[in-house]
Each structure stands twice: as structure tokens, then as C-alpha cells.
N, C-alpha and C positions, 0 to 999 in steps of 0.2 A: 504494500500500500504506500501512497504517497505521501509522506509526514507534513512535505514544505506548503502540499495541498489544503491541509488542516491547519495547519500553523506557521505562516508564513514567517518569515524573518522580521520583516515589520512588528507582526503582533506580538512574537516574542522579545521585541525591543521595546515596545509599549508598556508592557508587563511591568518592567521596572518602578513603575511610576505606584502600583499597588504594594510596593517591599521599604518599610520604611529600613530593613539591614541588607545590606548587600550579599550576605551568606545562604539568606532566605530567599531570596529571586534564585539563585543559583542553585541553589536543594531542592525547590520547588518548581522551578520552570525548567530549569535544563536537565533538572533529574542527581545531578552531578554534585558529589561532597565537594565544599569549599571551607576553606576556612578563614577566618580573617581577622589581624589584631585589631580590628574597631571593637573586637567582642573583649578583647580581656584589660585588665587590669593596666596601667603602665607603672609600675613597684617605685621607680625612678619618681615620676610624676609625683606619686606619695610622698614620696622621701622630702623631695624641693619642696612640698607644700605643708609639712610637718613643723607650723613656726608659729602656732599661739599654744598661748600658757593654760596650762590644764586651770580653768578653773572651780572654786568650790562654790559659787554661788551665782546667778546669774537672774534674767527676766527675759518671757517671752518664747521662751524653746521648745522644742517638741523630743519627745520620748521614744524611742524604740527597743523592744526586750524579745529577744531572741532566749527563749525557751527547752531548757536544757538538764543537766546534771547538773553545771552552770549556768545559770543566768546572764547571759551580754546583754549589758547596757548601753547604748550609747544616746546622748543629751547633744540636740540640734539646734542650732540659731541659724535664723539669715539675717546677714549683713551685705549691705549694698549691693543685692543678689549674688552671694556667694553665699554658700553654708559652711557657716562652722560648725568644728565637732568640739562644743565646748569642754565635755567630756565623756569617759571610759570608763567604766564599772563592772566587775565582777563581782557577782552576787548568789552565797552559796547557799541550796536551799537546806529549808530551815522551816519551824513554826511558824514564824515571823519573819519569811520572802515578802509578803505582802506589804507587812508593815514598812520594810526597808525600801521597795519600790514606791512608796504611797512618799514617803520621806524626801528619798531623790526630786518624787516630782513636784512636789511641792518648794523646795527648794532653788529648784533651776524653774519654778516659775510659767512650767510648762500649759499651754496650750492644750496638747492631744498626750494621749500616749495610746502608741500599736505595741500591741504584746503579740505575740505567738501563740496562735489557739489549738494547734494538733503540736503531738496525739492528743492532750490532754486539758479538760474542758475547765478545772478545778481552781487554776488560778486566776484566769479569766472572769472568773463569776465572779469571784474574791472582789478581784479590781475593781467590777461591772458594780457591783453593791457599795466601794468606799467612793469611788470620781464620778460614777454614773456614767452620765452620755459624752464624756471627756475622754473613755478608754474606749478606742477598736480592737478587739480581737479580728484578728487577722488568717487568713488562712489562702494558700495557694487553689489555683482553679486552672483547668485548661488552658493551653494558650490560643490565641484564634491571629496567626503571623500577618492576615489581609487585616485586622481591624489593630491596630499598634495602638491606636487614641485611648482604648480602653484600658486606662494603666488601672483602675480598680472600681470597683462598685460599691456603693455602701447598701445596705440594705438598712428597713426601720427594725429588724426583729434581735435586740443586742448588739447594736451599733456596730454588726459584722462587719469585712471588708475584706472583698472579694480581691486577690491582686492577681495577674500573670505574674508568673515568675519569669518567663522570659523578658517580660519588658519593662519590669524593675529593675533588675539586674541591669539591661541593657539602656535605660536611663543612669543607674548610677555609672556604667563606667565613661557613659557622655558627660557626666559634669565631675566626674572624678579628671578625668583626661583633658578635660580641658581647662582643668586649677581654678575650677569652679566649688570644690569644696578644700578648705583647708582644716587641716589635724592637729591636734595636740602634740606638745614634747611628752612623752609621759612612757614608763615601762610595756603599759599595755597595746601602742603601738609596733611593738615587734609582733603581736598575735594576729594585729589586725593586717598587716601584711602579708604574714601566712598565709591567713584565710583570702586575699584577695588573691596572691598569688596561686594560688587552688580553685578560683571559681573557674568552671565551666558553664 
């Protein structure tokens, strides 16, 4: 059968226009693994943008808690459209995890905080009971590569929030790469390096 019949060259140039990553036009339209460093991290870029002071108290931030054996924390501000990471926390669980995150957030003054809702529903409710309509639990959902716009959903039922992990991910290493978020000096940047140098 005649392929160029069906899908001419043109239309397959057009196509581009629906892939907001270059990897994904290419996996998906031509069939063909690509790979590309717009997807990963630059460790270097990190390193250069590794230059405000951890601090202990702050206004105005947002919360994020990556749900674990440990608990990662990291405390978000934007400043003149750059994010900073004002600060790092590790946080071991305990009786009183909750209490210690309720603490943080209040502290750094924060706006939101997204926690990590799988596997486990238990500390979320926690949070959902002390901040109310302030915490998202959060939880990963399909990705759908034609609709990118869709970086998350909130739903009314427990102030859920739907995110793709592909296009979170692939928004943070957009403003990561482009020294759009700067990082603290502090010990727990060597961990977060790791972990970026590992995302796939």
C-alpha cells in the first residue's frame, strides 16, 4: 500500500504544530524512539542557580510534600517571575508529621500546599481537616501528549488535583533550564540533584 498516499509529507510536517515536545511528534508521528535533552534536567544549570540563603521564615509561598518513608518538602516563592526555593525539608514520619507540616506552613506563610495523595489516603485527610480548602492532594492521571495545556485539574470533591506527570515534569525542566527557578545553598541540595539527575 501506498503510505505517502495516506500521509503525505506535508501532513506529516503539519503535525508538529499539535506536539508541544519535540520527542513526542517523533514517537508518535514517525513511529521512531527519539530522545532529547529538552526532557532532562541541566545539573550544571542547578548548580549556577544554587545562590539564595536557605531561609527560616518567609511570606506568600507555596508548599509541596512528596510523600514517603521521608517526607520532601520543598517551600516556593515567586519573585519577579522566577521561583525560588526558599527552602528544603526533610521530615520523618512520626505521630506528629502533620503537626510538623501544619508548622512549616504556616510559617513560610504559605498560600497552597500539594501533598502526595497515593498510595496513601491518611495524611491527606489529616491536612484536608487542619488548612481545609488550602491543601491539594494531589495524584498523577494519564497523560493525553495532543492536549499539553492540561497541566492539572482541580476537582470540588477534597480539593483533588489531577496533574500529568508528563507535563509537570516537562514544565519544570522548562523553567528549571532556563534559570527561571533559583535554589538554596543548603546540604539538602546534593539530594535534590540526584533526584533530578535520575528523572526520566
Amino acid at each position: 500500500f501506498d503510505l505517502m498516499k495516506y500521509n503525505p509529507t506535508a501532513k506529516v510536517i503539519e503535525q508538529i504544530k499539535g506536539y508541544e515536545r519535540l520527542q513526542d511528534y517523533h514517537n508518535f508521528v514517525h513511529g521512531v524512539t527519539y530522545k532529547s535533552d529538552e526532557n532532562e534536567i541541566n545539573i550544571a544549570t542547578v548548580m549556577n542557580n544554587s545562590v539564595l540563603d536557605f531561609q527560616q521564615v518567609a511570606e506568600g509561598c507555596y508548599m509541596g510534600v512528596d510523600v514517603g518513608k521521608k517526607l520532601r518538602v520543598t517551600v516556593l516563592k515567586l519573585v519577579d517571575g522566577k521561583w525560588h526555593v526558599v527552602a528544603l525539608y526533610t521530615v520523618l514520619s512520626s505521630d506528629d508529621t502533620a503537626g510538623e507540616l501544619e508548622e512549616i506552613y504556616n510559617r513560610y506563610g504559605c498560600y497552597r500546599m500539594v501533598i502526595d495523595s497515593a498510595p496513601d489516603w491518611t495524611l491527606c485527610k489529616i491536612m484536608l481537616s487542619k488548612l481545609q480548602s488550602f491543601v491539594h492532594p494531589c495524584v498523577y492521571v494519564e497523560d493525553n501528549v495532543k492536549k499539553p495545556e492540561a497541566f492539572y485539574i482541580k476537582e470540588d470533591d477534597n480539593n483533588m488535583m489531577l496533574a500529568s506527570r508528563t507535563v509537570c515534569l516537562d514544565s519544570l525542566v522548562r523553567v528549571v533550564n532556563k534559570g527561571d527557578m533559583l535554589f538554596p545553598r543548603c546540604d539538602e541540595m546534593s539530594e535534590v540533584r540526584t533526584h533530578f539527575g535520575g528523572m526520566k
